[in-house]
N, CA, C and O atoms as a printed pandas DataFrame, in Angstrom:
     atom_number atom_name residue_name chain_id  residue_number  x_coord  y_coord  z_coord
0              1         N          UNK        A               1  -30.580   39.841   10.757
1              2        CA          UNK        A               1  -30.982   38.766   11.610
2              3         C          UNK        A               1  -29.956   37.642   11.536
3              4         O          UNK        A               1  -29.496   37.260   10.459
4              5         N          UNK        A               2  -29.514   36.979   13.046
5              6        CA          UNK        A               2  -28.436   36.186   12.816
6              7         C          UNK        A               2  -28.676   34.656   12.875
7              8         O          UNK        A               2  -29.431   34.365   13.803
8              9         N          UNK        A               3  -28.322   33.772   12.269
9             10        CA          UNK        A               3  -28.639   32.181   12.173
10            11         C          UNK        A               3  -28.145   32.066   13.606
11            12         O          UNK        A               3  -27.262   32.773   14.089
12            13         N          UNK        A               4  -29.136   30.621   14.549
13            14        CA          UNK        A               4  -28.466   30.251   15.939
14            15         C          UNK        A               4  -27.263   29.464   15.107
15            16         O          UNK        A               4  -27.254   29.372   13.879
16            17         N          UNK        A               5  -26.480   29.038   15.788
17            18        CA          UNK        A               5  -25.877   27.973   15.186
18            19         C          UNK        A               5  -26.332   26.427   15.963
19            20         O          UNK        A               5  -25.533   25.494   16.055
20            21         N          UNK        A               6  -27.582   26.380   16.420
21            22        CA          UNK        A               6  -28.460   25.125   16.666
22            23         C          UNK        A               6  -29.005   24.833   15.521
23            24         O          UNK        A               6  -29.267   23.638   15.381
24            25         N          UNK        A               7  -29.173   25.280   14.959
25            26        CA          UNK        A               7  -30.198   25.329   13.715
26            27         C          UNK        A               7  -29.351   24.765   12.668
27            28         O          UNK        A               7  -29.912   24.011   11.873
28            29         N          UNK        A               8  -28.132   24.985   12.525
29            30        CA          UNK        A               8  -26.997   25.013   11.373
30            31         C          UNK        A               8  -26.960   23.269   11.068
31            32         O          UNK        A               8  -27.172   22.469   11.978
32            33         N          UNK        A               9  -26.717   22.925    9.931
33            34        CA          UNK        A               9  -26.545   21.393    9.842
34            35         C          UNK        A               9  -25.752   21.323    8.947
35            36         O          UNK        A               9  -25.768   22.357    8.280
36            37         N          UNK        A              10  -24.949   20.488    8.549
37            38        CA          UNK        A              10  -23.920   20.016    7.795
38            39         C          UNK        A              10  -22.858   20.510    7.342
39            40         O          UNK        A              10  -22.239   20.978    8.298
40            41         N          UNK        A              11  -22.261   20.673    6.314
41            42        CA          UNK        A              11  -20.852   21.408    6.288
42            43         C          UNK        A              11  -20.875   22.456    5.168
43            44         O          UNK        A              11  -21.411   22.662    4.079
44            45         N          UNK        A              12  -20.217   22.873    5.815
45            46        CA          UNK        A              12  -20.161   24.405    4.700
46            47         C          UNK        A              12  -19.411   24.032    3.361
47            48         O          UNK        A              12  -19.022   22.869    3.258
48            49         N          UNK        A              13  -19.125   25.088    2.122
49            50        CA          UNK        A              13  -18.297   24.654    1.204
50            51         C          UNK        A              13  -17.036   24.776    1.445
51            52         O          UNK        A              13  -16.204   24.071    0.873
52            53         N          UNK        A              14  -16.695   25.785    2.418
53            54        CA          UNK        A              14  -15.403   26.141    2.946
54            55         C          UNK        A              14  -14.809   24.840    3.671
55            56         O          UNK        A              14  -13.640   24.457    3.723
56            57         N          UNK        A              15  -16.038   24.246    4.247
57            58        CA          UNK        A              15  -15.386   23.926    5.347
58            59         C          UNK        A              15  -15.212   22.267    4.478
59            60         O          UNK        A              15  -14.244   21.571    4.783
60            61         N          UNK        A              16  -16.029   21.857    3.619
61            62        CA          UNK        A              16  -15.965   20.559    2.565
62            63         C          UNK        A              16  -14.261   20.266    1.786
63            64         O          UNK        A              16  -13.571   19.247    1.793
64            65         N          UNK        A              17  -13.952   21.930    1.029
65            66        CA          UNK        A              17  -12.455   21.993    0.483
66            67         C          UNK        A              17  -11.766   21.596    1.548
67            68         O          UNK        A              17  -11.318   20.462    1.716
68            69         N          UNK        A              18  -11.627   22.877    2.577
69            70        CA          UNK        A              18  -10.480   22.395    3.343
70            71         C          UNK        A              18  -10.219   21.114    3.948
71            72         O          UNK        A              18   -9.058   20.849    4.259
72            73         N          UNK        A              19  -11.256   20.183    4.182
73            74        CA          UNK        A              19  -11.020   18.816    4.718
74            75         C          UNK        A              19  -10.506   17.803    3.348
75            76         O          UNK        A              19   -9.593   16.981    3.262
76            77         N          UNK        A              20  -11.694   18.350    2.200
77            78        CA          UNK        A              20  -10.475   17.231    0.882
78            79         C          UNK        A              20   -9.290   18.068    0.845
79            80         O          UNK        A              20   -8.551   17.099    0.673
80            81         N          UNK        A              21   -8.661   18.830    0.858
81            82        CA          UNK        A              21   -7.300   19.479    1.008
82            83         C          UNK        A              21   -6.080   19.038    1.972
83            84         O          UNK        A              21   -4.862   19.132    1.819
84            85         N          UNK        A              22   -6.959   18.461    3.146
85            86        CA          UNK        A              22   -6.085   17.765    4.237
86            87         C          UNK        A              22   -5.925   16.388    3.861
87            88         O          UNK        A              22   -4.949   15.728    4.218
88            89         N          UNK        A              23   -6.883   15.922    3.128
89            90        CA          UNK        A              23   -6.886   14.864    2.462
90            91         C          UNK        A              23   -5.904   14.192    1.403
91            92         O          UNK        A              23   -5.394   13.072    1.378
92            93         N          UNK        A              24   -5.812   15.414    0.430
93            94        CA          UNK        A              24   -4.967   15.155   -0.627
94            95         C          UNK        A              24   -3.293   15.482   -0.416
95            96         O          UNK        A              24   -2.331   15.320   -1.167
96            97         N          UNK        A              25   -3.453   16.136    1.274
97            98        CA          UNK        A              25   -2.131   16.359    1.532
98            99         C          UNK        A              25   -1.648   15.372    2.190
99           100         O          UNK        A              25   -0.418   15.349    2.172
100          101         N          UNK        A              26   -2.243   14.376    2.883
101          102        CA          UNK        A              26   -1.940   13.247    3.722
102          103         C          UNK        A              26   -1.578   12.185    3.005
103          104         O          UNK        A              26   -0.766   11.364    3.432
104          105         N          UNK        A              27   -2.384   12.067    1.365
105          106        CA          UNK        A              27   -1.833   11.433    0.563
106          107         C          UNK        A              27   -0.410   11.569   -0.130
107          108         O          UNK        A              27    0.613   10.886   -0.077
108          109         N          UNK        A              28   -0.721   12.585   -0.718
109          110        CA          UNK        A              28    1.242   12.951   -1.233
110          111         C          UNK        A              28    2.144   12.918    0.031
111          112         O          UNK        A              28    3.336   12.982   -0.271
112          113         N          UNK        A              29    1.923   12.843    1.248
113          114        CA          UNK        A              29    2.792   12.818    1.736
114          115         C          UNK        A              29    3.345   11.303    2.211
115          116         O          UNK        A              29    4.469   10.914    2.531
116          117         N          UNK        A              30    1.692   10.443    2.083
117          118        CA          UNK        A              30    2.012    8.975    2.872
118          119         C          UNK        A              30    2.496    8.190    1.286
119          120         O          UNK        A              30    3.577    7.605    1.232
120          121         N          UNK        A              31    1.833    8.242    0.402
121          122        CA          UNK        A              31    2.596    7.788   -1.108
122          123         C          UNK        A              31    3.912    7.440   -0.750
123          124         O          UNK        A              31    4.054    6.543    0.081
124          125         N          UNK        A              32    5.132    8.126   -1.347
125          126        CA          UNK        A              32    6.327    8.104   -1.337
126          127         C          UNK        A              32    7.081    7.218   -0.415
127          128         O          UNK        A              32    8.081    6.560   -0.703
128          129         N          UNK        A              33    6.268    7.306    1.120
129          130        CA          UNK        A              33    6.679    6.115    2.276
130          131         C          UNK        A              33    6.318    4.374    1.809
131          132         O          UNK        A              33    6.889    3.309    2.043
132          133         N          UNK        A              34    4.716    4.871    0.826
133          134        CA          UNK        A              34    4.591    3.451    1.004
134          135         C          UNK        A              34    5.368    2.451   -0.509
135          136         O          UNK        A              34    5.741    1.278   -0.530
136          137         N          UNK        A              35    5.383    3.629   -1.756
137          138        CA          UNK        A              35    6.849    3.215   -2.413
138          139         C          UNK        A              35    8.123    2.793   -2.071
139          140         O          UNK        A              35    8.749    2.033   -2.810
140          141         N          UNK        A              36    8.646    3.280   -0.849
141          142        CA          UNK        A              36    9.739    3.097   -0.510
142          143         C          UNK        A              36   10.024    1.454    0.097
143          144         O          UNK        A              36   10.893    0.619   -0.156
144          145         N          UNK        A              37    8.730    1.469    1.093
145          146        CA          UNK        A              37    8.351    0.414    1.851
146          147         C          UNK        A              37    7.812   -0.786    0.378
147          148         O          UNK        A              37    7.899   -1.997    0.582
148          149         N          UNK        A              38    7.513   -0.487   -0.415
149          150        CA          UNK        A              38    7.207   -1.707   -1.415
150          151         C          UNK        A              38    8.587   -2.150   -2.274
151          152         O          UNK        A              38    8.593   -3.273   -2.779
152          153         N          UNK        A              39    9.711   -1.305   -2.435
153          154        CA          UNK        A              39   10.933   -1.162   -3.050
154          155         C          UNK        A              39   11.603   -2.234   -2.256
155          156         O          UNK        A              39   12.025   -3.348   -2.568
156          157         N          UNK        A              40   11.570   -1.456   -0.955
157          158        CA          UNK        A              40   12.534   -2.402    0.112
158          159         C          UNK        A              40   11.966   -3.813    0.438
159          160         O          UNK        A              40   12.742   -4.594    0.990
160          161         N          UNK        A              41   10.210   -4.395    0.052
161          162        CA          UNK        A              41   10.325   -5.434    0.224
162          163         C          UNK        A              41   10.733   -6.583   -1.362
163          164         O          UNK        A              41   10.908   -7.797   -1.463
164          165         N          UNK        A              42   10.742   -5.835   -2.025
165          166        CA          UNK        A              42   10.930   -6.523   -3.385
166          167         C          UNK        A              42   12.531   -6.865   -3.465
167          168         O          UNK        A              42   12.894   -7.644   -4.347
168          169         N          UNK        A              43   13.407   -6.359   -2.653
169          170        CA          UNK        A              43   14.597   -5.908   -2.458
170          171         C          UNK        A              43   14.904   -7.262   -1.909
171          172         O          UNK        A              43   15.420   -8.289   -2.350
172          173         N          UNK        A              44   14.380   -6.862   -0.753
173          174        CA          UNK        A              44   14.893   -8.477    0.634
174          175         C          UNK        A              44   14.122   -9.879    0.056
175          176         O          UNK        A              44   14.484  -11.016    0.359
176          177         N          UNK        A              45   12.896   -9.529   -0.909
177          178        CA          UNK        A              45   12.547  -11.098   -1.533
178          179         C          UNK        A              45   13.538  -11.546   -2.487
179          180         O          UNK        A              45   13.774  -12.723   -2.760
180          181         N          UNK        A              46   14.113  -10.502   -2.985
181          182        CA          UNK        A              46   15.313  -10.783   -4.042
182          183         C          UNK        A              46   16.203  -11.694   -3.120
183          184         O          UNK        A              46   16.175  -12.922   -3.200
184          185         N          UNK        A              47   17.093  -10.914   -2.131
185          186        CA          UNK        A              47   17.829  -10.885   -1.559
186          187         C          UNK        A              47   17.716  -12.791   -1.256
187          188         O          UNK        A              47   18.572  -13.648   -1.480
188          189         N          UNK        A              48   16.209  -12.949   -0.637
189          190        CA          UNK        A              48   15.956  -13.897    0.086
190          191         C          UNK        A              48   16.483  -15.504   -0.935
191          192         O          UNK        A              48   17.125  -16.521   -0.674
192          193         N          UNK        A              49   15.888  -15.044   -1.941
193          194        CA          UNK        A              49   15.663  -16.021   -3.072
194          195         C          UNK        A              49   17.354  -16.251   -3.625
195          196         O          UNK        A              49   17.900  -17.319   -3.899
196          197         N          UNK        A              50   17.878  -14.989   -3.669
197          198        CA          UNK        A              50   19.256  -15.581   -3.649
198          199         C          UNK        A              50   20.128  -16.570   -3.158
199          200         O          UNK        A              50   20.897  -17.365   -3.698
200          201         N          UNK        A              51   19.721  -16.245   -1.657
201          202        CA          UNK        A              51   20.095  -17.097   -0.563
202          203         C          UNK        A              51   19.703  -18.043   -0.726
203          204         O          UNK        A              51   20.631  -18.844   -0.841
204          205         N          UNK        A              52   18.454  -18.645   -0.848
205          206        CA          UNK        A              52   18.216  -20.103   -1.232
206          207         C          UNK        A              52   18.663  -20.808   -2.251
207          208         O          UNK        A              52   18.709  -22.037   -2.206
208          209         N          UNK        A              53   19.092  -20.021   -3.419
209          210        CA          UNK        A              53   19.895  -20.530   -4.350
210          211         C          UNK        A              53   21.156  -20.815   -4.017
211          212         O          UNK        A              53   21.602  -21.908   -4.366
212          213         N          UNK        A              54   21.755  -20.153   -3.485
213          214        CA          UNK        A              54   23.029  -20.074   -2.742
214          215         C          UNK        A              54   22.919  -21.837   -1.756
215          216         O          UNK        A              54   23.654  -22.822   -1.819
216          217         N          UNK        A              55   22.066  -21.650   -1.197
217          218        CA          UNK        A              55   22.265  -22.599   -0.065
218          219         C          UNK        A              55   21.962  -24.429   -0.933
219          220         O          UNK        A              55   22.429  -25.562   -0.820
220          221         N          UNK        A              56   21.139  -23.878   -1.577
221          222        CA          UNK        A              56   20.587  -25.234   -2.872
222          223         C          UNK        A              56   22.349  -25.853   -2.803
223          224         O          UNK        A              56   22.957  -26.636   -2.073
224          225         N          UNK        A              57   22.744  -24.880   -4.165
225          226        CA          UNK        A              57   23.858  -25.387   -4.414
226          227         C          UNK        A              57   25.073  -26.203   -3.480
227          228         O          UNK        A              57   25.570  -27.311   -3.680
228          229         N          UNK        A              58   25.308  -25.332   -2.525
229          230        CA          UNK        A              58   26.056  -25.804   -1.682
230          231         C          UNK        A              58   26.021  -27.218   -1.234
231          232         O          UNK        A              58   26.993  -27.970   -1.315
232          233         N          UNK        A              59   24.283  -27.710   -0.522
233          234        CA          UNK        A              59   23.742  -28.966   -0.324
234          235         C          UNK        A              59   23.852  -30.048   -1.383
235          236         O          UNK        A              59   23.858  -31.244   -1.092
236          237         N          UNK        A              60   23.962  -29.454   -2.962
237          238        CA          UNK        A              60   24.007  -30.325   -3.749
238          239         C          UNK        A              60   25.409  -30.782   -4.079
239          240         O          UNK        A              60   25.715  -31.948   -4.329
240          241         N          UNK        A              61   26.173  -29.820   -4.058
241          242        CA          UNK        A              61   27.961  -29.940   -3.951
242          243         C          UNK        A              61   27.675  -30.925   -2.618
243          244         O          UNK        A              61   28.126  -32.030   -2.923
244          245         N          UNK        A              62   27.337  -30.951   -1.811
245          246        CA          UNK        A              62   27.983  -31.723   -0.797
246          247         C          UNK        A              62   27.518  -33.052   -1.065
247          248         O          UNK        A              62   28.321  -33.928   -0.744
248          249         N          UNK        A              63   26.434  -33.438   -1.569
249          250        CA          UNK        A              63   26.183  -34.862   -1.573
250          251         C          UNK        A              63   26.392  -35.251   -2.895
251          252         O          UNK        A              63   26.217  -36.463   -3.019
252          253         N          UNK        A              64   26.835  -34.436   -4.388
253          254        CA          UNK        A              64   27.315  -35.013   -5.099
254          255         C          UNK        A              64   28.615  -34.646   -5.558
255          256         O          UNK        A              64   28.872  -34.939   -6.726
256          257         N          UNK        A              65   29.451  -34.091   -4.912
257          258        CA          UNK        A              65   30.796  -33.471   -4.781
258          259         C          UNK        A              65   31.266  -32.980   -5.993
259          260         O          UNK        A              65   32.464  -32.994   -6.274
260          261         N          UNK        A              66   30.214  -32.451   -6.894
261          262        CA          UNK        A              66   30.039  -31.433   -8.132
262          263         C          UNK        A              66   29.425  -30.671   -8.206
263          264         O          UNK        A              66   28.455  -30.875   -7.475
264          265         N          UNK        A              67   29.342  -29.533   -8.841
265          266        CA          UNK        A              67   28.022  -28.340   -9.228
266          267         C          UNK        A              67   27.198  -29.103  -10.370
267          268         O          UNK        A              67   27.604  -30.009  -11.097
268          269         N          UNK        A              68   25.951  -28.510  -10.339
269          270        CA          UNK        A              68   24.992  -28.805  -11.536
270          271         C          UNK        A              68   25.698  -28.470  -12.191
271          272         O          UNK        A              68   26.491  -27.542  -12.031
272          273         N          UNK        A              69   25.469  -29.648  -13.714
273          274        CA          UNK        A              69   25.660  -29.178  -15.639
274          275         C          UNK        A              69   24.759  -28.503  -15.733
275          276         O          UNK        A              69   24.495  -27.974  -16.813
């Protein structure tokens, strides 16, 4: 005797794995992007903060026509 599949409700075990499986693959794959993307902003805040040091100095050479002691 065959089940309708009206009758059927919720998810199978088969069908439970394979969706955490798509799951855990979407992760290892989006990971590594969003490392990369956290690298590169730690990178350009560096970068940034340099520059303002950079630019400090310069402004202070100009109005006291020395570098900081």
């Amino acid at each position: 005797m065959r089940v309708s599949n009206r009758n059927r409700r919720g998810l199978s075990v088969i069908e439970s794995v394979v969706a955490a499986a798509l799951i855990v693959l979407l992760a290892v794959l989006v990971l590594p992007a969003v490392e990369r993307a956290r690298g590169s902003a730690v990178r350009n805040r560096t970068q940034d903060n340099m520059r303002q040091i950079g630019l400090g100095m310069y402004a202070y050479h100009a109005a006291q026509n020395s570098f900081p002691k």
